[in-house]
N, C-alpha and C positions, 0 to 999 in steps of 0.2 A: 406442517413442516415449515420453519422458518430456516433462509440459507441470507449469508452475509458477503458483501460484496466488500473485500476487506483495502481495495484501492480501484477508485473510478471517478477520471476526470469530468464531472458532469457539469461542471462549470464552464467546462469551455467550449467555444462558440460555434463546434462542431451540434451541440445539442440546442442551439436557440431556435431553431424552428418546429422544435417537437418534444419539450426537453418534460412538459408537462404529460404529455402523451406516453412516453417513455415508463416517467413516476406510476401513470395510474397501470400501468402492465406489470410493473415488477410489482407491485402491489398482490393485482390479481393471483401473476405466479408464486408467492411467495416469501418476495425477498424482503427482508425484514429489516433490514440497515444497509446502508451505503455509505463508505468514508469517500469524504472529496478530499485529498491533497494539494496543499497549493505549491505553487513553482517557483514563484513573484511574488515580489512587495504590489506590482500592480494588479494584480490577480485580488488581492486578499478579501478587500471589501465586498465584489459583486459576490466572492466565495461565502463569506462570512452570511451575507443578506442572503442569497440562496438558500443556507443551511436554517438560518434564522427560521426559514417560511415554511419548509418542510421537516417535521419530527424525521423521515426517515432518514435522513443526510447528517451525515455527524464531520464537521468541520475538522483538516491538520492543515498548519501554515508554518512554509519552512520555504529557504530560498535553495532552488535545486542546482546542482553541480553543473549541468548541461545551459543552463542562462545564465551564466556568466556575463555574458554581455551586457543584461537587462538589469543585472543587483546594481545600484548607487551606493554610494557611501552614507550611509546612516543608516541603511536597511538594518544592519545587527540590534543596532538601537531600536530600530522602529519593531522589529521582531520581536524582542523583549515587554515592548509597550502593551504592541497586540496580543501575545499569549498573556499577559499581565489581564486586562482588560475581556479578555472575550473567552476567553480560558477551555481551549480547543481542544480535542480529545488527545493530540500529540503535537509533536513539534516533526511536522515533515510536508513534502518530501526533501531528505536532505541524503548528502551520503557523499561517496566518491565515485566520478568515472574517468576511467584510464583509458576505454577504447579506442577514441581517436589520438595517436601519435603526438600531434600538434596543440595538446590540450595544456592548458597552467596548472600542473600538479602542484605545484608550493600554494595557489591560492586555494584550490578548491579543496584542500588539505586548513589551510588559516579557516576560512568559509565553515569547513563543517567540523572542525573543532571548538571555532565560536558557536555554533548552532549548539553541540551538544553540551555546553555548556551552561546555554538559558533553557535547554531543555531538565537539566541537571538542578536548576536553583529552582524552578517550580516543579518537579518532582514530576513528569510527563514522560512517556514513551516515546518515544520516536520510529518514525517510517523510512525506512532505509532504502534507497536507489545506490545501488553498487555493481558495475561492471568494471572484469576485468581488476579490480581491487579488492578483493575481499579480507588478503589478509593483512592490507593498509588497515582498512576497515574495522579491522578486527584489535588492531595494533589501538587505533583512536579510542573503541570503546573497553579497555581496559585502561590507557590512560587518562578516561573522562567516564566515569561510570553512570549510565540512567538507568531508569526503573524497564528497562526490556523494550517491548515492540515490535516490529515486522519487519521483515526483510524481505522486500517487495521483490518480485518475478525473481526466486532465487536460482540463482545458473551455476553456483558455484559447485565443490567436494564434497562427500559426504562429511567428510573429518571438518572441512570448516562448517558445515551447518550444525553439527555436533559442536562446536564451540560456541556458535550463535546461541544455540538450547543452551548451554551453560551457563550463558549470560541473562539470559532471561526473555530470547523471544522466541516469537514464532518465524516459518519461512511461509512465504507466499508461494501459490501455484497458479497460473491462467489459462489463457489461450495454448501457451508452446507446448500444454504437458498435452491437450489434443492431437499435435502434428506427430505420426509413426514414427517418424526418424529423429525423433526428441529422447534418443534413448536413454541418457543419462539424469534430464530430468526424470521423466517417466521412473527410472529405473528408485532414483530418489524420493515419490512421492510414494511408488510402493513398497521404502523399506524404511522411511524416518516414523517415527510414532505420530500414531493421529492426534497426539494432545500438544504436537506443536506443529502445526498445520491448519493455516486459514488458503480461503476461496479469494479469487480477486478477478479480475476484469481488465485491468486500465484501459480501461474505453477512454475516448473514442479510437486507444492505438491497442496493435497485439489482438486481431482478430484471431476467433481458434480456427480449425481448419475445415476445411470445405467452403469458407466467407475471407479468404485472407486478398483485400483489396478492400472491403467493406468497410463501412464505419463500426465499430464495435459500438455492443451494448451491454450497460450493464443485466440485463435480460439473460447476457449468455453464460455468466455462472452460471446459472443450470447446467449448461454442456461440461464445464469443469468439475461442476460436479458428476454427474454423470459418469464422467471418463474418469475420474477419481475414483468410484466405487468400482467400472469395470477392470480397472488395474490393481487395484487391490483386493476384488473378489468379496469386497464388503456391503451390508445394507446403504443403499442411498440414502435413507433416513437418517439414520445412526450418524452414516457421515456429516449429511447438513447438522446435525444435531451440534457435536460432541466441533465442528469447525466455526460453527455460529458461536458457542460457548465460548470458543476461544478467543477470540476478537472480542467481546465482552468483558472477559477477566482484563483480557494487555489492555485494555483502551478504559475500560470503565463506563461503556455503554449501553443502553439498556435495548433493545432491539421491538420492533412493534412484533406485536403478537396479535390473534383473533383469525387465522387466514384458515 
């Protein structure tokens, strides 16, 4: 059984004192691909060389809506440079977030319609962080169209993830669809079709439940999975299967095999 861990920050420095330790577990259990998404332009390199040294790591670089503070000005350029050059499975994580009141929606609006732009001229997917925006969101990727991708811990309606599929991606599930009183995701991972439907993590944050203060691991897709198949009353295999598959097609990844 191979299962894919379809967003996990394992580059950051929550994992530097065991991050090899981690690799050779998800190994044993399973897990057969890991996407690391980057945040930062200063992120990108250790992301890049991480990925470099482990087949099972498959590299997105994308400057995320929530570091704002941390993008400079040249990053869109330098963005273009490095997906030019290192040529990463997507362009992400990028997207829109509304949550906090006090946030620069004109930029982070400029920000991620430049992103999907250079996501757009080398023909890449992209990894979507959207809260609180979706059908901003949704607005952007009809005015700037890319080849599909993920929409990472999706919280939104069902009608907007039904547009999302229209468009060409999948929705992501993690940790929250563990917690009982997640009803409305839960309620959406047991009624959207499993052919647009990947596993994900974002470790080290978004632990599921019973561990929520813990550092997350990519380890714990298994529990998503897990709580996937008991919510929709499906084989756990089939699900690893047919959600591993998925994240292979959007991304264009090959996943290690032999386990």
């Amino acid at each position: 059984m191979r299962v894919c861990d379809s967003h996990c920050h394992l580059d950051f420095s929550e994992f530097d004192q065991d991050r090899e330790v981690v690799l050779a577990a998800c190994r044993r259990q399973g897990v057969a691909a890991i996407v690391v998404p980057g945040v930062s332009a200063a992120g990108w390199p250790g992301l890049v060389d991480l990925c470099a040294r482990d087949p099972l790591l498959h590299p997105a670089l994308g400057l995320h809506p929530m570091f704002l503070h941390q993008h400079q000005t040249g990053d869109l350029e330098r963005l273009d440079q490095w997906v030019r050059r290192q040529r990463p499975v997507a362009v992400g994580e990028i997207g829109l977030d509304f949550y906090l009141r006090e946030t620069d929606r004109a930029r982070q609006q400029d920000l991620f319609l430049a992103q999907l732009e250079i996501a757009r001229s080398h023909a890449l997917p992209v990894i979507l962080h959207v809260r609180k925006a979706h059908d901003e969101v949704l607005a952007c990727l009809r005015r700037v169209p890319v080849a599909g991708g993920i929409v990472h811990a999706f919280s939104g309606s069902r009608q907007q993830a039904e547009h999302y599929i229209e468009l060409g991606f999948a929705v992501g599930f993690g940790g929250v669809l563990t917690y009982p009183n997640a009803r409305r995701v839960r309620q959406l991972a047991r009624e959207l079709p499993l052919a647009s439907i990947v596993l994900e993590t974002d470790a080290p944050d978004m632990a599921p439940a019973g561990r929520h203060g813990e550092r997350n691991s990519p380890l714990n897709v298994l529990l998503v999975l897990d709580e996937l198949a008991r919510i929709r009353e499906e084989d756990r295999a089939q699900i690893a299967q047919i959600t591993t598959q998925n994240v292979e097609k959007l991304l264009n990844i090959v996943t290690e095999v032999g386990y």
